[in-house]
TIVO-2410 file (N, C-alpha, C; in nm, 3 decimals):
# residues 180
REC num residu      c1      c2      c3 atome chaine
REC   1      X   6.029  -1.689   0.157     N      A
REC   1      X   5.889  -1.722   0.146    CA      A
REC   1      X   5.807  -1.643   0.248     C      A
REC   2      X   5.899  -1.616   0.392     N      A
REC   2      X   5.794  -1.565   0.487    CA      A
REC   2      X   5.774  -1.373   0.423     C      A
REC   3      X   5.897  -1.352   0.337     N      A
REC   3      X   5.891  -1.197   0.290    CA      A
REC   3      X   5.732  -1.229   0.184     C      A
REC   4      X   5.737  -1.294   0.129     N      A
REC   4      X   5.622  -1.296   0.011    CA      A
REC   4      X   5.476  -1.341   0.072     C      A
REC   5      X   5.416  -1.413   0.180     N      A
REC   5      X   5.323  -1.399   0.233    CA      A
REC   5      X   5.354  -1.238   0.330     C      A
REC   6      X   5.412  -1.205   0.376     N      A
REC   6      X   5.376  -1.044   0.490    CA      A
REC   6      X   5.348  -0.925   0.340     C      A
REC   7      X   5.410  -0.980   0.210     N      A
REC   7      X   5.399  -0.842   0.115    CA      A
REC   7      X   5.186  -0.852   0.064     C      A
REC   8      X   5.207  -1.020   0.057     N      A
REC   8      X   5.054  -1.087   0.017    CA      A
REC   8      X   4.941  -1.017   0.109     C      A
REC   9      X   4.978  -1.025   0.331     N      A
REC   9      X   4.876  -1.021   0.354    CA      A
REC   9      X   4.842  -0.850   0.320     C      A
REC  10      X   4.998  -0.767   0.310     N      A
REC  10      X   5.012  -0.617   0.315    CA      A
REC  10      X   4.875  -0.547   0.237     C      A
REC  11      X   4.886  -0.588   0.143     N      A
REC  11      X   4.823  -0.580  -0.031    CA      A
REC  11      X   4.676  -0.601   0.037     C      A
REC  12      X   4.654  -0.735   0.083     N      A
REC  12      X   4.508  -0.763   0.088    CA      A
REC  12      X   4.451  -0.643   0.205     C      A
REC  13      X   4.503  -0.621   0.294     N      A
REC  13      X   4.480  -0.530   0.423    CA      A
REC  13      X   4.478  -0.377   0.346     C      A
REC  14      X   4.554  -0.338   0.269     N      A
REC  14      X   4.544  -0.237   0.181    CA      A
REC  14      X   4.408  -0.228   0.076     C      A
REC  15      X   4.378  -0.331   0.038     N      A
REC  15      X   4.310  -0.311  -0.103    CA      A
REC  15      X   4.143  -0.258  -0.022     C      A
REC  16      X   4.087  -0.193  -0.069     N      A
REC  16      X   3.910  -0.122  -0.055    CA      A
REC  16      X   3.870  -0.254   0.012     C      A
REC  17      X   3.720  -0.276   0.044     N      A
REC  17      X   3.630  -0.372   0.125    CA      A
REC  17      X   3.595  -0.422  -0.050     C      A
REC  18      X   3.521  -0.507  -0.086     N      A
REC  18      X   3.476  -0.515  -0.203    CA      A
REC  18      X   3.352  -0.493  -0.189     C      A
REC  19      X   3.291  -0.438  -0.287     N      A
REC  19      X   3.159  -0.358  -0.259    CA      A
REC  19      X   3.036  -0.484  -0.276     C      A
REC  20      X   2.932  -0.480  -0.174     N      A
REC  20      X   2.837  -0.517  -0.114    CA      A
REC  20      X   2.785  -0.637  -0.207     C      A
REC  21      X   2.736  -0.729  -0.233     N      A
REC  21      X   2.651  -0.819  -0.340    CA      A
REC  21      X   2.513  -0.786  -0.272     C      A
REC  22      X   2.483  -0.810  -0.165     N      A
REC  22      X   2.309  -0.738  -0.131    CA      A
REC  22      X   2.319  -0.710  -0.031     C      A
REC  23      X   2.213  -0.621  -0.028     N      A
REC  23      X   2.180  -0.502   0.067    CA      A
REC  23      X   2.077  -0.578   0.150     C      A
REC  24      X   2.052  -0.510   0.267     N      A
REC  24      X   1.946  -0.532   0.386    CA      A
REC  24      X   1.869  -0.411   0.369     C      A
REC  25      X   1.706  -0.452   0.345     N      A
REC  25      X   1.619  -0.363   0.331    CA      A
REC  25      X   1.531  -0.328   0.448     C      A
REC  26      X   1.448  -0.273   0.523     N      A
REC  26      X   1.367  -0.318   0.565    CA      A
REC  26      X   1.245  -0.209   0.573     C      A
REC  27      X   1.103  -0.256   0.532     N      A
REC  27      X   1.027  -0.189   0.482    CA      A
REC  27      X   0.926  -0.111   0.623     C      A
REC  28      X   0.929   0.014   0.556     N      A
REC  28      X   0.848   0.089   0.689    CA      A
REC  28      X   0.693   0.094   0.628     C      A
REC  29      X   0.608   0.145   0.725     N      A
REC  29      X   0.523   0.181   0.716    CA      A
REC  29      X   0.384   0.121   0.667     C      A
REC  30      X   0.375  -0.019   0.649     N      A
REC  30      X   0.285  -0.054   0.638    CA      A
REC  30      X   0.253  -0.196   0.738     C      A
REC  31      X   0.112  -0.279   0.759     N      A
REC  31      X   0.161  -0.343   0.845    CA      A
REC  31      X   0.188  -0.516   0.795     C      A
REC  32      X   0.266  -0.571   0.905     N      A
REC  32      X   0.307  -0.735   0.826    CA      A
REC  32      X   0.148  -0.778   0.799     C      A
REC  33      X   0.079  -0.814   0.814     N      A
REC  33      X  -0.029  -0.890   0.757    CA      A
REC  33      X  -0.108  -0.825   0.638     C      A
REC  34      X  -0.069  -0.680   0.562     N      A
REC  34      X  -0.044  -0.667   0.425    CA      A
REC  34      X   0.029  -0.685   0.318     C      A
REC  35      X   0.141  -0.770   0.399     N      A
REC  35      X   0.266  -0.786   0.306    CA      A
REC  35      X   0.221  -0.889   0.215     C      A
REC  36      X   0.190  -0.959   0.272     N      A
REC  36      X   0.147  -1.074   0.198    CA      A
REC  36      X   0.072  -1.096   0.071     C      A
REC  37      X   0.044  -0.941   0.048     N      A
REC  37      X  -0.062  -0.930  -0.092    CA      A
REC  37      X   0.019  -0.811  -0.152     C      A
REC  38      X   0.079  -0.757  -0.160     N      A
REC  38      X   0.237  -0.710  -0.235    CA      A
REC  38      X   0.347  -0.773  -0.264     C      A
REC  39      X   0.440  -0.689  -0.351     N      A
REC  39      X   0.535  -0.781  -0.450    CA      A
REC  39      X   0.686  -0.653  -0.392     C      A
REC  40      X   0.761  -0.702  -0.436     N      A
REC  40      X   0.918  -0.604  -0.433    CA      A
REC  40      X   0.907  -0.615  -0.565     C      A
REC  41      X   0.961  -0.553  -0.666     N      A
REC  41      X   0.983  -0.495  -0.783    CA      A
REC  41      X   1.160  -0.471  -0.784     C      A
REC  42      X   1.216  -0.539  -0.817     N      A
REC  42      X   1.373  -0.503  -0.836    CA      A
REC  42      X   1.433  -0.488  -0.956     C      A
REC  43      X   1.434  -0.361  -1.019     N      A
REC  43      X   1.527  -0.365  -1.108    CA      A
REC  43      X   1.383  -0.361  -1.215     C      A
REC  44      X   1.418  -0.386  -1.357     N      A
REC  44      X   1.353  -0.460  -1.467    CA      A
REC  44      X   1.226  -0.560  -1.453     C      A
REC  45      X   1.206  -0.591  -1.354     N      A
REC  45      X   1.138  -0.702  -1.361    CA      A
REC  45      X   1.152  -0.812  -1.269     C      A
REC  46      X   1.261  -0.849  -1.180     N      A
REC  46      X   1.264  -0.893  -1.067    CA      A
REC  46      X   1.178  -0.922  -0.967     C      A
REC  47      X   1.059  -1.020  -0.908     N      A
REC  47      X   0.982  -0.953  -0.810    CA      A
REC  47      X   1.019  -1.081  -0.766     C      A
REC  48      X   0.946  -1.002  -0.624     N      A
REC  48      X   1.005  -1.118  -0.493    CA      A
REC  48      X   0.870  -1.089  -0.380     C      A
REC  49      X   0.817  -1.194  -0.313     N      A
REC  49      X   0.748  -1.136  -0.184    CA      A
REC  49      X   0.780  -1.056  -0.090     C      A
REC  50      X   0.699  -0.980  -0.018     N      A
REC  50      X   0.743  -0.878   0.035    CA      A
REC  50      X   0.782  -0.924   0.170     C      A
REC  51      X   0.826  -0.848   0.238     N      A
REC  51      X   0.842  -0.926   0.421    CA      A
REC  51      X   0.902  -0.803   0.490     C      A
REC  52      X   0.883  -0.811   0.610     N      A
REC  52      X   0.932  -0.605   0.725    CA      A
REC  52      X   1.135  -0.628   0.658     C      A
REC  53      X   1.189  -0.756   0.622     N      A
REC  53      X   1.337  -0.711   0.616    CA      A
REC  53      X   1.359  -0.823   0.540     C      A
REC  54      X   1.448  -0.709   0.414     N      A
REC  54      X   1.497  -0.869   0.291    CA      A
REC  54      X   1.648  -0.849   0.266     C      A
REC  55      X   1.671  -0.925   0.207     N      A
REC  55      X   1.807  -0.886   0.121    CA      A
REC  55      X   1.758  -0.875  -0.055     C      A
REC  56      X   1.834  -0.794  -0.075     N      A
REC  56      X   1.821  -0.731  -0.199    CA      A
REC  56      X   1.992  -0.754  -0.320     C      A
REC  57      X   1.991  -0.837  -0.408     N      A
REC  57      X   2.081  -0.831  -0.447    CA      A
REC  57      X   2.137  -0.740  -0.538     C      A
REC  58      X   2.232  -0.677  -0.578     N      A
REC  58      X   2.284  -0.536  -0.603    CA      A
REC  58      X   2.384  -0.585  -0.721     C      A
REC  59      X   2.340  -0.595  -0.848     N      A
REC  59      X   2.442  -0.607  -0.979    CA      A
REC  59      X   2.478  -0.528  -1.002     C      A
REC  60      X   2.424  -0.410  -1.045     N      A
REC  60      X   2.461  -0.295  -1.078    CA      A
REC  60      X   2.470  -0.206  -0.956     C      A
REC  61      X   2.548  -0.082  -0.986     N      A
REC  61      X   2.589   0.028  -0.925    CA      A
REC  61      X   2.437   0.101  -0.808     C      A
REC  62      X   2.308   0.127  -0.911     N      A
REC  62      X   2.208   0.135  -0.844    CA      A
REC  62      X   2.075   0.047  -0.879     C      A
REC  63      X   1.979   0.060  -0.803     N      A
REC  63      X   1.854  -0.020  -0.844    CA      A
REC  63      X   1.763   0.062  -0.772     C      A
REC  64      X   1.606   0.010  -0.842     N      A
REC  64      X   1.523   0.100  -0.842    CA      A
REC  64      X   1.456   0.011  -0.773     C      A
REC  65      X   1.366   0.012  -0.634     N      A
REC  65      X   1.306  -0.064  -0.608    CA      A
REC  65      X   1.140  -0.036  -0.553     C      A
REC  66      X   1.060  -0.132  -0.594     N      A
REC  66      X   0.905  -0.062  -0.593    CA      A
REC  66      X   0.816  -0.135  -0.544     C      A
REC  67      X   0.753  -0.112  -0.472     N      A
REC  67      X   0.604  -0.205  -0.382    CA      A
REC  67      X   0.538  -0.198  -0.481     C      A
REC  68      X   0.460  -0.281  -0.534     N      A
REC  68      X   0.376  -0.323  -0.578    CA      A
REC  68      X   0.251  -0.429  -0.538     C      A
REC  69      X   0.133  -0.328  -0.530     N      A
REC  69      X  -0.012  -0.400  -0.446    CA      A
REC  69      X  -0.109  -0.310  -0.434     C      A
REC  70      X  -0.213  -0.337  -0.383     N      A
REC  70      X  -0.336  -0.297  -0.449    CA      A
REC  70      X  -0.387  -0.208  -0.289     C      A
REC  71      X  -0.286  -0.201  -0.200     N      A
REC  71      X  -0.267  -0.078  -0.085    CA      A
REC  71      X  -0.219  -0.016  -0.036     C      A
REC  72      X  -0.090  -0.074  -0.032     N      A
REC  72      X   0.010   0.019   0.010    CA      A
REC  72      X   0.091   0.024  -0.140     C      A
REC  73      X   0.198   0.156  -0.133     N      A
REC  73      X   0.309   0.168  -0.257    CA      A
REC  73      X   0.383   0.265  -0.215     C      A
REC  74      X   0.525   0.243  -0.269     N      A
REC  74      X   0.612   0.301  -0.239    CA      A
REC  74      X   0.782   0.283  -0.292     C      A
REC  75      X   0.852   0.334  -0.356     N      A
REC  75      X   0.941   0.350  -0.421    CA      A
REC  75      X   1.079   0.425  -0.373     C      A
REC  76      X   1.232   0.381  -0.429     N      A
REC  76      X   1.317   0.416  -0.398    CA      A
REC  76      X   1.452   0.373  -0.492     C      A
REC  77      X   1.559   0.473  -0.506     N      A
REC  77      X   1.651   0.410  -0.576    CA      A
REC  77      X   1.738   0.345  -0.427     C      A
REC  78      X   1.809   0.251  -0.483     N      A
REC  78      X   1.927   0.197  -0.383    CA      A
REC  78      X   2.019   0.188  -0.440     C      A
REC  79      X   2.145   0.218  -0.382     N      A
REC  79      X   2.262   0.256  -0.411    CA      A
REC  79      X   2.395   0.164  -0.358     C      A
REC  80      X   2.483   0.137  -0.405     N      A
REC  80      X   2.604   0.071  -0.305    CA      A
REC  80      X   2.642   0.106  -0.207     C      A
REC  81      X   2.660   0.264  -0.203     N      A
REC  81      X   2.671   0.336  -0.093    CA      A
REC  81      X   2.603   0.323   0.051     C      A
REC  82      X   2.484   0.291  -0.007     N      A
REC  82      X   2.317   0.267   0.119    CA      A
REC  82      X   2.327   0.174   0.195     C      A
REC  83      X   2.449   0.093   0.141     N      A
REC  83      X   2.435  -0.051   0.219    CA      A
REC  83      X   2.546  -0.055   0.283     C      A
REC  84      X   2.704   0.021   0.270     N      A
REC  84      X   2.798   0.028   0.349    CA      A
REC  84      X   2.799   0.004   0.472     C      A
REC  85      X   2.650   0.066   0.530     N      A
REC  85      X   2.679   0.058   0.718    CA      A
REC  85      X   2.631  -0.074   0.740     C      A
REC  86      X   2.592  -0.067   0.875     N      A
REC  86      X   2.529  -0.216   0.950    CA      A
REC  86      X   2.392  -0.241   0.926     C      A
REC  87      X   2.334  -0.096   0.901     N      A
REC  87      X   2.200  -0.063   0.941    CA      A
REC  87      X   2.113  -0.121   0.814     C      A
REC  88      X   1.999  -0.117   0.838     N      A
REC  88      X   1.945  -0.176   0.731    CA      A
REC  88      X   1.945  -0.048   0.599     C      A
REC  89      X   1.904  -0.037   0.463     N      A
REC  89      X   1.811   0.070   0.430    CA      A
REC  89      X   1.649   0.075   0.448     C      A
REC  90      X   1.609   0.206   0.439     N      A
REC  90      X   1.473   0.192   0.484    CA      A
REC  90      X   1.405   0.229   0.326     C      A
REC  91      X   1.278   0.156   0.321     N      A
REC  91      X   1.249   0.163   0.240    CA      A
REC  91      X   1.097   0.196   0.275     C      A
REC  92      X   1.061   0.365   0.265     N      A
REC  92      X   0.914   0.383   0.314    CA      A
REC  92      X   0.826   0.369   0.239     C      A
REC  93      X   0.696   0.282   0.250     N      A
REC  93      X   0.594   0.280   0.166    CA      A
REC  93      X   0.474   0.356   0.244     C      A
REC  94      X   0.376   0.414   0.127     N      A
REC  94      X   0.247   0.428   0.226    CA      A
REC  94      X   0.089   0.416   0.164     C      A
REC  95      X   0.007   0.405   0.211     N      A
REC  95      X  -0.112   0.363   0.198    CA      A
REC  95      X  -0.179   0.442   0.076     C      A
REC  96      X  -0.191   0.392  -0.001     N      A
REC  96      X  -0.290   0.375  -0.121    CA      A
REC  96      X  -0.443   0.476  -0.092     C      A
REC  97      X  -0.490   0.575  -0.178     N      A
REC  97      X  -0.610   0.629  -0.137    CA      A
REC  97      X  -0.757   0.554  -0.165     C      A
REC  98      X  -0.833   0.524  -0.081     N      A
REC  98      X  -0.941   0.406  -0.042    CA      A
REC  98      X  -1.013   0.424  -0.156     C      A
REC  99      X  -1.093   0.366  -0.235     N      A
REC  99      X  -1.168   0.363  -0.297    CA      A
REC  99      X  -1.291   0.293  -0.260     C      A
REC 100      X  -1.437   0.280  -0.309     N      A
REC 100      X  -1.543   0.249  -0.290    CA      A
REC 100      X  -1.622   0.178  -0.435     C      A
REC 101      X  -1.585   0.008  -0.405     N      A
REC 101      X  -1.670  -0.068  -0.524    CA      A
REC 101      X  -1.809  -0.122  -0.446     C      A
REC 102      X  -1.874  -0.062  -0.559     N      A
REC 102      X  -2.033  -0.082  -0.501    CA      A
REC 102      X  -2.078  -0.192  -0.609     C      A
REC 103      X  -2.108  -0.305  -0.528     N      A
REC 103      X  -2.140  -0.388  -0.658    CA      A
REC 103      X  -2.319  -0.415  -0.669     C      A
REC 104      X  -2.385  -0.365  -0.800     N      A
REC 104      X  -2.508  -0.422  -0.814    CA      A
REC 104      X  -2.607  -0.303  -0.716     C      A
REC 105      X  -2.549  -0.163  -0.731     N      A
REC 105      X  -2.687  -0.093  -0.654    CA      A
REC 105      X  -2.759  -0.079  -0.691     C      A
REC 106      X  -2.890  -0.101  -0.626     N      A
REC 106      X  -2.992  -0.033  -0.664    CA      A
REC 106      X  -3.014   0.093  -0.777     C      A
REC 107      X  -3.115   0.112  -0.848     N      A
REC 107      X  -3.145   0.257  -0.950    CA      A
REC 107      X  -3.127   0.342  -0.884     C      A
REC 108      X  -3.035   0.468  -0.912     N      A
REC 108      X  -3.043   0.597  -0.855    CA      A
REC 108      X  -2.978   0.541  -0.748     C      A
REC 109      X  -2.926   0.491  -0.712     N      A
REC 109      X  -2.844   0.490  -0.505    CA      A
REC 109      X  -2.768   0.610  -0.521     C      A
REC 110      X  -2.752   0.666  -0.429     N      A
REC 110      X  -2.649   0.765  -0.371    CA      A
REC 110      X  -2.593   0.735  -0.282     C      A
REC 111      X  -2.491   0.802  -0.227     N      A
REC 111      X  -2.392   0.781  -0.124    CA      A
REC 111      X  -2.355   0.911  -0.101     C      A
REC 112      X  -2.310   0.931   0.079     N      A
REC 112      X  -2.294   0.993   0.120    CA      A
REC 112      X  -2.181   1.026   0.236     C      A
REC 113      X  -2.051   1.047   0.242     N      A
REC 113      X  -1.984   1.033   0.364    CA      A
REC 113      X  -1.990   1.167   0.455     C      A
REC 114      X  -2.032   1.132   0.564     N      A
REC 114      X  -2.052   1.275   0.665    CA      A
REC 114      X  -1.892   1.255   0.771     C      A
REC 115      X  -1.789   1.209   0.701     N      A
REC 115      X  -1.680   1.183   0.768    CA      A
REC 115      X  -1.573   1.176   0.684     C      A
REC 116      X  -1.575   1.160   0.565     N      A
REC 116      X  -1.446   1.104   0.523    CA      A
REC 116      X  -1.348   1.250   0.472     C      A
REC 117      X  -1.252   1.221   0.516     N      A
REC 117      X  -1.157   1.359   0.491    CA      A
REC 117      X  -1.164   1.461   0.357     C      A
REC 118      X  -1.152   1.571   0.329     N      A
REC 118      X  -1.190   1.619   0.211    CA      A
REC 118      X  -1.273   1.615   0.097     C      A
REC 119      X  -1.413   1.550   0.184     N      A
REC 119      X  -1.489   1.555   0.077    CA      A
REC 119      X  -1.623   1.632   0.200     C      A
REC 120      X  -1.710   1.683   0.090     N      A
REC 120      X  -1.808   1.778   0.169    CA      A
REC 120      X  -1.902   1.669   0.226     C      A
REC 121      X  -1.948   1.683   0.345     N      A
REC 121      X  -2.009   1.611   0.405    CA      A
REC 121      X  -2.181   1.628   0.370     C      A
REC 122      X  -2.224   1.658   0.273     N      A
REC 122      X  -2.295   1.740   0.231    CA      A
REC 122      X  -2.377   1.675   0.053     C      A
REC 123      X  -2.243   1.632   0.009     N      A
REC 123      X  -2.229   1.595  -0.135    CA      A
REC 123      X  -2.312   1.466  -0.136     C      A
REC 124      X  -2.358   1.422  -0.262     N      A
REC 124      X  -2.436   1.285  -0.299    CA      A
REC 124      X  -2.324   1.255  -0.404     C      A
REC 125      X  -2.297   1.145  -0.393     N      A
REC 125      X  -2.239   1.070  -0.543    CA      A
REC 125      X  -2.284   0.905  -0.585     C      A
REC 126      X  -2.305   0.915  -0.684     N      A
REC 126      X  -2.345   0.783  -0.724    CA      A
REC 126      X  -2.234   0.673  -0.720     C      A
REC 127      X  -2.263   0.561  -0.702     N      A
REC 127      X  -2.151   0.443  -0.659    CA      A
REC 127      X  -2.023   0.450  -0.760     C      A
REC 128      X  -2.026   0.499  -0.887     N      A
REC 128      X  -1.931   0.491  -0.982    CA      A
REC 128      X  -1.858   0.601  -0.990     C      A
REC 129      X  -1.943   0.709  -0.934     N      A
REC 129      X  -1.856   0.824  -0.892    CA      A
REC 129      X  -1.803   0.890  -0.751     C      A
REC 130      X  -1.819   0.751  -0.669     N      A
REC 130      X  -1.768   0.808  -0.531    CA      A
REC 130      X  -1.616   0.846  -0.560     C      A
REC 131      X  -1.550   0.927  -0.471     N      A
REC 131      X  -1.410   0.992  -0.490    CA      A
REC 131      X  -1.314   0.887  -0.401     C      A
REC 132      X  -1.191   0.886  -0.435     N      A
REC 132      X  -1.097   0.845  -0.347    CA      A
REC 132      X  -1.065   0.935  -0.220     C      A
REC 133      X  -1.042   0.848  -0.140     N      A
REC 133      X  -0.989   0.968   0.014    CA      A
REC 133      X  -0.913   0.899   0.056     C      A
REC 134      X  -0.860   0.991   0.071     N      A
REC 134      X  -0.700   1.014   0.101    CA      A
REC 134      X  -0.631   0.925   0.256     C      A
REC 135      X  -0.592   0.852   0.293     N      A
REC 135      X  -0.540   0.776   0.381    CA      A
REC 135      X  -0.415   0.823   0.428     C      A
REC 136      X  -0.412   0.860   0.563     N      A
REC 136      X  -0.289   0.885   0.629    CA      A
REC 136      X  -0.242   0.761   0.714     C      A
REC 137      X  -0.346   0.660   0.770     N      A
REC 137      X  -0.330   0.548   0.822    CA      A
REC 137      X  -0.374   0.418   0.760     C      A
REC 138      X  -0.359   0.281   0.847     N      A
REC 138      X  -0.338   0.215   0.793    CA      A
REC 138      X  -0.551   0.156   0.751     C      A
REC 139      X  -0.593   0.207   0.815     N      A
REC 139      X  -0.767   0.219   0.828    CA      A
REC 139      X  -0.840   0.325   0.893     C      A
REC 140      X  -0.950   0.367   0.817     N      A
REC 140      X  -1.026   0.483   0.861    CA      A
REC 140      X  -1.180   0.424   0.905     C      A
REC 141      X  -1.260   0.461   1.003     N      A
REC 141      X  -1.391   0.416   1.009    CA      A
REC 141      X  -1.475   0.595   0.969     C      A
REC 142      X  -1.565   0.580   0.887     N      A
REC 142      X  -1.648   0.645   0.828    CA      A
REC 142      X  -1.790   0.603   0.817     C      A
REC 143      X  -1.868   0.702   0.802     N      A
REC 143      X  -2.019   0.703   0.860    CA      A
REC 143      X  -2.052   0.723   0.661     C      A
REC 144      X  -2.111   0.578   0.622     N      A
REC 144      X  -2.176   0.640   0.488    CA      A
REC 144      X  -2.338   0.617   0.496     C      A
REC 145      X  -2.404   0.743   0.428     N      A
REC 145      X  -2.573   0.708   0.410    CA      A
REC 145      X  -2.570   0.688   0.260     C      A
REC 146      X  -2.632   0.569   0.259     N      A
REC 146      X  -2.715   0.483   0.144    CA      A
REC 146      X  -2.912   0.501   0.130     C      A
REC 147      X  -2.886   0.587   0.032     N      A
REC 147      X  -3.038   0.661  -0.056    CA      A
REC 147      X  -3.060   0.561  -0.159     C      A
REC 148      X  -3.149   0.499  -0.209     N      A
REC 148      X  -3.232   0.473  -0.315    CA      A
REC 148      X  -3.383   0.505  -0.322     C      A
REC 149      X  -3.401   0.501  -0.435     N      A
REC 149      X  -3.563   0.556  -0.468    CA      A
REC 149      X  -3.657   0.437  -0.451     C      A
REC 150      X  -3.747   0.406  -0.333     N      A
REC 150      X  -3.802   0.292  -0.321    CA      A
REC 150      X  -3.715   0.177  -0.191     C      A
REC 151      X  -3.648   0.281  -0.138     N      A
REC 151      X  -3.568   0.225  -0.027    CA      A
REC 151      X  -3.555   0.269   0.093     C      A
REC 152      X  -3.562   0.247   0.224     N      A
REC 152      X  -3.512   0.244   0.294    CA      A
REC 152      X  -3.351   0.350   0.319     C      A
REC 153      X  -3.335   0.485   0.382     N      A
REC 153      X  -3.205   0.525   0.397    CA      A
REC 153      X  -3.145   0.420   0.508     C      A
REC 154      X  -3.049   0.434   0.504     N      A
REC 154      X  -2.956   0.335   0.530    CA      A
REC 154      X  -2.803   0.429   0.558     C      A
REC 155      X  -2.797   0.444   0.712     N      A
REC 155      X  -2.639   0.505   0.764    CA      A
REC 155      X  -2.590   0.342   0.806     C      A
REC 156      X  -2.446   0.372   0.752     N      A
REC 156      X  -2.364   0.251   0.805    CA      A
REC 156      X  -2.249   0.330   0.862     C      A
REC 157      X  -2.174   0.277   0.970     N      A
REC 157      X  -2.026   0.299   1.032    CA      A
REC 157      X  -1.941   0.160   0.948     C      A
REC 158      X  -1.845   0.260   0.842     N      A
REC 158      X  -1.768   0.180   0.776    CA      A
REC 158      X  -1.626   0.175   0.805     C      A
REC 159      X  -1.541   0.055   0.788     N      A
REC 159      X  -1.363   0.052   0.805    CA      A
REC 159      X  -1.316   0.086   0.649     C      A
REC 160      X  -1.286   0.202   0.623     N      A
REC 160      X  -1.232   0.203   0.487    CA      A
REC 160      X  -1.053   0.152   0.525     C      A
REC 161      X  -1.006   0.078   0.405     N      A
REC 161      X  -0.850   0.008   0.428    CA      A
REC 161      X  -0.811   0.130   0.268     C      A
REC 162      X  -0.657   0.083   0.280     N      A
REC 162      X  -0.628   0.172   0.156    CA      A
REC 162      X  -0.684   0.084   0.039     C      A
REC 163      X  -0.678   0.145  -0.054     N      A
REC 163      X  -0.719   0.043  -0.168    CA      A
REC 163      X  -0.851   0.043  -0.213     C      A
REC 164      X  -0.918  -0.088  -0.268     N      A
REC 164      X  -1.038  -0.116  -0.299    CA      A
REC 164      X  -1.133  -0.160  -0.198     C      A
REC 165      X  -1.227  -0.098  -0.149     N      A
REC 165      X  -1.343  -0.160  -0.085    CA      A
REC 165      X  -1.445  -0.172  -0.106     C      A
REC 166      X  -1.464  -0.303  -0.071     N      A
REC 166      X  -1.567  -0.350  -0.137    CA      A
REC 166      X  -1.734  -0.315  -0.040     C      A
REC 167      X  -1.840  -0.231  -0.075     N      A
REC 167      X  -1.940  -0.208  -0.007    CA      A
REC 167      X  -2.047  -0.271  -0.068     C      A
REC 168      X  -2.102  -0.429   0.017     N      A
REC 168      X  -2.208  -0.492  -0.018    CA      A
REC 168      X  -2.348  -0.425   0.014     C      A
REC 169      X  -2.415  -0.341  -0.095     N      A
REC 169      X  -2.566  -0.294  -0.065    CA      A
REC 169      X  -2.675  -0.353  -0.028     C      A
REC 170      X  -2.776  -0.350   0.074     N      A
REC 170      X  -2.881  -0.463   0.054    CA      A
REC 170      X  -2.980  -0.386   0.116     C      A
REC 171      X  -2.971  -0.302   0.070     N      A
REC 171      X  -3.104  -0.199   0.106    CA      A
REC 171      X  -3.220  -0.276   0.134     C      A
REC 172      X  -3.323  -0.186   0.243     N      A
REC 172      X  -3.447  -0.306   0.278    CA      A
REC 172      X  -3.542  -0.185   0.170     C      A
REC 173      X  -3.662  -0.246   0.127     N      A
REC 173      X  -3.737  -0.162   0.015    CA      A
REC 173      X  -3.848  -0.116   0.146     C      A
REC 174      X  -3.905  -0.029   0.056     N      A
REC 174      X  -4.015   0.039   0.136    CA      A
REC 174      X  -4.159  -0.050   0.089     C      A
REC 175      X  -4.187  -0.070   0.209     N      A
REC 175      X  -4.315  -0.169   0.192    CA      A
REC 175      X  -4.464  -0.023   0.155     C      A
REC 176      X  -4.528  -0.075   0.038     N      A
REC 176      X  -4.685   0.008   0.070    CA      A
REC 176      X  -4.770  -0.065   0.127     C      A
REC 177      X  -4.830   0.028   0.167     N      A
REC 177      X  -4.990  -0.069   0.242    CA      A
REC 177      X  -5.059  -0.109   0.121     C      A
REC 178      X  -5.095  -0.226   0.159     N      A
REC 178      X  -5.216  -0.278   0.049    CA      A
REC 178      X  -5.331  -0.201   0.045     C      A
REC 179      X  -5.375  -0.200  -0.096     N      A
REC 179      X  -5.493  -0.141  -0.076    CA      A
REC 179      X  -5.624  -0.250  -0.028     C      A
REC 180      X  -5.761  -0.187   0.047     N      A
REC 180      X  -5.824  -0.277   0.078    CA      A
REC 180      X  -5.936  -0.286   0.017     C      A
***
């Protein structure tokens, strides 16, 4: 009996590790108090809240895994292999290019950024056609002038975030003198 447990433990000490059931993720590059408005995307359809380090469960051989949210994004396959060590995998996401919702401007408003990266400092665009710019961090502050016809110009120092921002207009009007 003692020959048939030393051949038992032989075998088990021999046989591969068995490969991983989930992986340790942990997400770069964006910060924790955005997580909270993104999703993990696993696989098909899988979603889970996001958080800086998860476990990820691994059925198949690989999985595709994807941020999903309205600022940061970012994508990766994961593999069995990825998870072998101690270390976590990293999974880099990054910031979403800013956009500008203007709700309810004024006739004719224009806009103007004398700051925001790759766009001419120079240019007018109307609220529906302001451009996206491009985000290398997690917030940009930018200088926009607000034109309407019958208004008041209007420079603001703005925090653009990645994503959608929202710019409340409230232009002051141009007063005429009464006539007397």
């Amino acid at each position: 009996m003692f020959g048939l447990s030393v051949i038992g433990w032989a075998l088990l000490a021999a046989s591969p590790p068995a490969p991983p059931r989930a992986c340790a993720v942990e997400v770069e590059g964006m910060p924790v108090a955005a997580m909270r408005h993104h999703r993990l995307e696993i696989g098909e359809g899988g979603r889970r809240p996001l958080s800086r380090r998860l476990e990820v469960p691994l059925v198949d051989e690989r999985v595709q895994l994807r941020v999903i949210g309205p600022r940061y994004g970012g994508a990766r396959w994961l593999s069995r292999a990825d998870c072998a060590g101690d270390d976590p995998a990293k999974l880099v996401v990054a910031p979403r290019p800013a956009t500008l919702v203007v709700g309810c401007p004024p006739k004719g408003m224009t806009i103007q950024c004398t700051d925001c990266p790759g766009v001419d400092e120079d240019a007018l665009f109307l609220p529906k056609r302001f451009p996206a710019i491009a985000m290398s961090n997690h917030s940009r502050r930018v200088e926009l002038v607000l034109r309407a016809p019958g208004y008041h110009v209007e420079r603001r120092r703005f925090l653009l975030l990645p994503g959608p921002n929202e710019l409340k207009v409230g232009l002051t009007p141009l007063t005429l003198p009464r006539p007397r």
